[in-house]
DRENFILUM-353025 format. One record per residue (C-alpha): residue number from 0; residue in three letters; x, y, z. Coordinates in Angstrom, 1 decimal. Each point is the difference from the previous one (the first is absolute). Last residue first. Layout:
residues N
num:NUM | residu:ALA | x:X | y:Y | z:Z;
...
This chain:
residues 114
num:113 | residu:UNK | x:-134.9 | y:30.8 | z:-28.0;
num:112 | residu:UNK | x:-1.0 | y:2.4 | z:2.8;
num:111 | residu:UNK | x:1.2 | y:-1.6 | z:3.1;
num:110 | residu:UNK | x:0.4 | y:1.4 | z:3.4;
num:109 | residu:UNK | x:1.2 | y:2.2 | z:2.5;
num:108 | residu:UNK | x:0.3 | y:3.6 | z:-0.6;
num:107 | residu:UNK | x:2.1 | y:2.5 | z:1.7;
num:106 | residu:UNK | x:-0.8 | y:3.3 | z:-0.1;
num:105 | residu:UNK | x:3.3 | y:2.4 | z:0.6;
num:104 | residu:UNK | x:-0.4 | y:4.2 | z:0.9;
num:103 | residu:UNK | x:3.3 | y:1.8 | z:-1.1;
num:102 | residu:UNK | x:3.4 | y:1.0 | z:0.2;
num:101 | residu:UNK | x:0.7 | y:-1.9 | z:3.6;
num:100 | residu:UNK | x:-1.9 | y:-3.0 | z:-1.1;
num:99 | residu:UNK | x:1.7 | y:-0.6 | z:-2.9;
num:98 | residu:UNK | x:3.2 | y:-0.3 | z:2.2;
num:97 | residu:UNK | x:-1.7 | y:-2.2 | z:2.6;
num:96 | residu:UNK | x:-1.5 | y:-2.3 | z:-2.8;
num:95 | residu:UNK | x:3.4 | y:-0.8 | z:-1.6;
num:94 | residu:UNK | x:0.3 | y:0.0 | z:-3.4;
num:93 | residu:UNK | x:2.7 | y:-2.7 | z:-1.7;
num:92 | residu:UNK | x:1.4 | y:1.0 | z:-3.5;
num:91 | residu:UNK | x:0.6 | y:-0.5 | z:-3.5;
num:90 | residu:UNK | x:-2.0 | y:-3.4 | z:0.4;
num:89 | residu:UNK | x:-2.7 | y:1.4 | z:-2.9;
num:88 | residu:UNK | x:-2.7 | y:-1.0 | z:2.3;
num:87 | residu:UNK | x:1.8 | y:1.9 | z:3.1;
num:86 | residu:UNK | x:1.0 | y:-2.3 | z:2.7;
num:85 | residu:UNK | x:-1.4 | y:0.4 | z:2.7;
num:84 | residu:UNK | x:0.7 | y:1.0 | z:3.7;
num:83 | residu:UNK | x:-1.5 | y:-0.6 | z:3.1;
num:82 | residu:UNK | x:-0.7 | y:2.4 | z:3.4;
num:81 | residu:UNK | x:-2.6 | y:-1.0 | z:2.1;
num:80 | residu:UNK | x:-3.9 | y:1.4 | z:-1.2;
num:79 | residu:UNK | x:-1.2 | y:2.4 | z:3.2;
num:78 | residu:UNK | x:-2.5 | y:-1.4 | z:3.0;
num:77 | residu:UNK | x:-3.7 | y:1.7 | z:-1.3;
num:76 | residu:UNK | x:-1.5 | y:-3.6 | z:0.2;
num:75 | residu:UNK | x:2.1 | y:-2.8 | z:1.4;
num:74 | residu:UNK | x:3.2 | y:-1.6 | z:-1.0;
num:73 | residu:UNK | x:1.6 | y:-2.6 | z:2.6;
num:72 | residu:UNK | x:0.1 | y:-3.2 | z:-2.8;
num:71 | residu:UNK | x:-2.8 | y:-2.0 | z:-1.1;
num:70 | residu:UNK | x:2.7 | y:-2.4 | z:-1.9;
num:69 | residu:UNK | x:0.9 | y:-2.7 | z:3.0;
num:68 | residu:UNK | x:-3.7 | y:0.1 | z:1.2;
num:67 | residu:UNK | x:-1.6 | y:-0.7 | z:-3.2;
num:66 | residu:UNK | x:2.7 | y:-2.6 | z:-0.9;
num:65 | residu:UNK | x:-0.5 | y:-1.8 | z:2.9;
num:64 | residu:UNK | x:-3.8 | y:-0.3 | z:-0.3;
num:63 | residu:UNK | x:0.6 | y:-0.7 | z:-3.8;
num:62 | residu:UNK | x:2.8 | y:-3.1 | z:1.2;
num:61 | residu:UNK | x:-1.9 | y:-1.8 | z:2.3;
num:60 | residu:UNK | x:2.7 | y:-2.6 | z:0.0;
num:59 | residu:UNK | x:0.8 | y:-3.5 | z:-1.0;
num:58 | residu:UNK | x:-2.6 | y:-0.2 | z:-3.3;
num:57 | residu:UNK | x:1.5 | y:3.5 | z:-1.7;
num:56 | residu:UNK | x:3.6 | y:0.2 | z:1.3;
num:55 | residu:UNK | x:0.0 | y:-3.9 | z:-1.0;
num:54 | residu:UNK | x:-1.8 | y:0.7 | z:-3.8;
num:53 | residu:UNK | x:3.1 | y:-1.0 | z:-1.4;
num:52 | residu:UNK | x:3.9 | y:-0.3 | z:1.3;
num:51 | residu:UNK | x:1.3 | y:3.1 | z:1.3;
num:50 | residu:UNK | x:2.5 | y:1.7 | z:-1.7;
num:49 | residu:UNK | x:-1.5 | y:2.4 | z:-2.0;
num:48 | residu:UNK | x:-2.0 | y:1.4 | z:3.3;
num:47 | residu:UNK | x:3.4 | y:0.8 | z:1.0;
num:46 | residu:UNK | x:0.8 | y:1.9 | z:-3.2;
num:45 | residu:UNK | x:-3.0 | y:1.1 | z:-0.5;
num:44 | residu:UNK | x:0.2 | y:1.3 | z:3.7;
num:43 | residu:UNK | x:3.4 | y:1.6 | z:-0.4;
num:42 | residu:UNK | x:-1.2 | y:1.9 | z:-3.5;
num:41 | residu:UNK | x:-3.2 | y:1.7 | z:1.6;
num:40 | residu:UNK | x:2.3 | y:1.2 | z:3.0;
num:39 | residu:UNK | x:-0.3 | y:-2.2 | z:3.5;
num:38 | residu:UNK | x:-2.9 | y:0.2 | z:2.8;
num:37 | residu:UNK | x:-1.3 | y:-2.9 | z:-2.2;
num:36 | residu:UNK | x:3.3 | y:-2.3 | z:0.3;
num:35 | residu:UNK | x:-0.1 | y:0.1 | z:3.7;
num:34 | residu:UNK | x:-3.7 | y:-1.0 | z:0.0;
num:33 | residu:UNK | x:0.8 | y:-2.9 | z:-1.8;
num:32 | residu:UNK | x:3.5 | y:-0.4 | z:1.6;
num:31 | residu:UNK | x:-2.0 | y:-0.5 | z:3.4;
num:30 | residu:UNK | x:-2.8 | y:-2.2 | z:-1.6;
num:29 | residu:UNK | x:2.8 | y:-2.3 | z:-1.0;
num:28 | residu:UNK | x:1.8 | y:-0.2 | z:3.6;
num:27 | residu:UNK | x:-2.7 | y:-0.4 | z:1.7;
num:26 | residu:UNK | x:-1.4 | y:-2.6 | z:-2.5;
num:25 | residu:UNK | x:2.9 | y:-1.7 | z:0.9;
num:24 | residu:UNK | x:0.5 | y:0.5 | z:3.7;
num:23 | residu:UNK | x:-3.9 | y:-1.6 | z:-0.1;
num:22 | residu:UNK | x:1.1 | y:-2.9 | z:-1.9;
num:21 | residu:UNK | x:3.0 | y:-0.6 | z:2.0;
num:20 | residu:UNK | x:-1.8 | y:0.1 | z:3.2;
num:19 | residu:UNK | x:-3.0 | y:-2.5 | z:-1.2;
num:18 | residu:UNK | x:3.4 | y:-2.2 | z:-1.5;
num:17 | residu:UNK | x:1.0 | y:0.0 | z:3.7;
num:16 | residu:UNK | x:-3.1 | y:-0.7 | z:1.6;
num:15 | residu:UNK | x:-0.3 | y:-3.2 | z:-2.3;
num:14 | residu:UNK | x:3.2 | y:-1.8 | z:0.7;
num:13 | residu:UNK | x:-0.5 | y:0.7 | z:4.1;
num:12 | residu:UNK | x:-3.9 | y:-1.0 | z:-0.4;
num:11 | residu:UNK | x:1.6 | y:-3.2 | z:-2.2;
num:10 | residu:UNK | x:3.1 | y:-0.4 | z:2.6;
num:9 | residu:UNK | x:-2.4 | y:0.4 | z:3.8;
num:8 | residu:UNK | x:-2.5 | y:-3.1 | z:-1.9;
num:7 | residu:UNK | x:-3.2 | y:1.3 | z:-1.6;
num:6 | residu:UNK | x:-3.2 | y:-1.5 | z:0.8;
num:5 | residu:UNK | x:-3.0 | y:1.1 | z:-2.6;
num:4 | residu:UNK | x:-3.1 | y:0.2 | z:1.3;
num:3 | residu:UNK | x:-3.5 | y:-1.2 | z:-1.5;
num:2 | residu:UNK | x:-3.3 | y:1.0 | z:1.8;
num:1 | residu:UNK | x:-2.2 | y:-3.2 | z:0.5;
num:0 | residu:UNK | x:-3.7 | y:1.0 | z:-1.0;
């Protein structure tokens, strides 16, 4: 069987190296404001993500591997809770973990009970 090959003249390969290179700078470029925008606040990457058009994030990039790594963040076992404040339900106030923690023992709980 005769194997097919495709001739291309020194300005096609030329032509089609360079839009290779620009694809690959863009996707670069993308998947580096992608994982910018995850190392961002909750409000910065909704606001990023807001902007993107579609399912692109989702098809271009392996976004849940990315996001897995970007959000596991340096805590282990036994290391102590970094400093945050709330705002009280009522909003009268903001408490902030340190100072609780200096009067008293503090549990935190994660999760949903709705």
């Amino acid at each position: 069987m005769p194997k097919l090959q495709l001739k291309l003249g020194p300005r096609t390969r030329k032509i089609l190296t360079r839009i290779v290179v620009g694809l690959v700078v863009v996707y670069l470029a993308f998947a580096g404001l992608v994982l910018w925008a995850m190392r961002q606040p909750p409000e910065k990457f909704a606001t990023v993500m807001s902007k993107l058009p579609g399912p692109v994030p989702f098809l271009l990039f392996p976004f849940e591997t990315a996001w897995t790594r970007a959000r596991a963040g340096t805590l282990h076992v036994g290391d102590p809770a970094p400093d945050f404040s709330l705002m009280k339900l009522d909003h009268s106030a903001r408490v902030r973990l340190s100072e609780v923690n200096k009067t008293q023992p503090v549990v935190l709980v994660f999760g949903s009970y709705t």
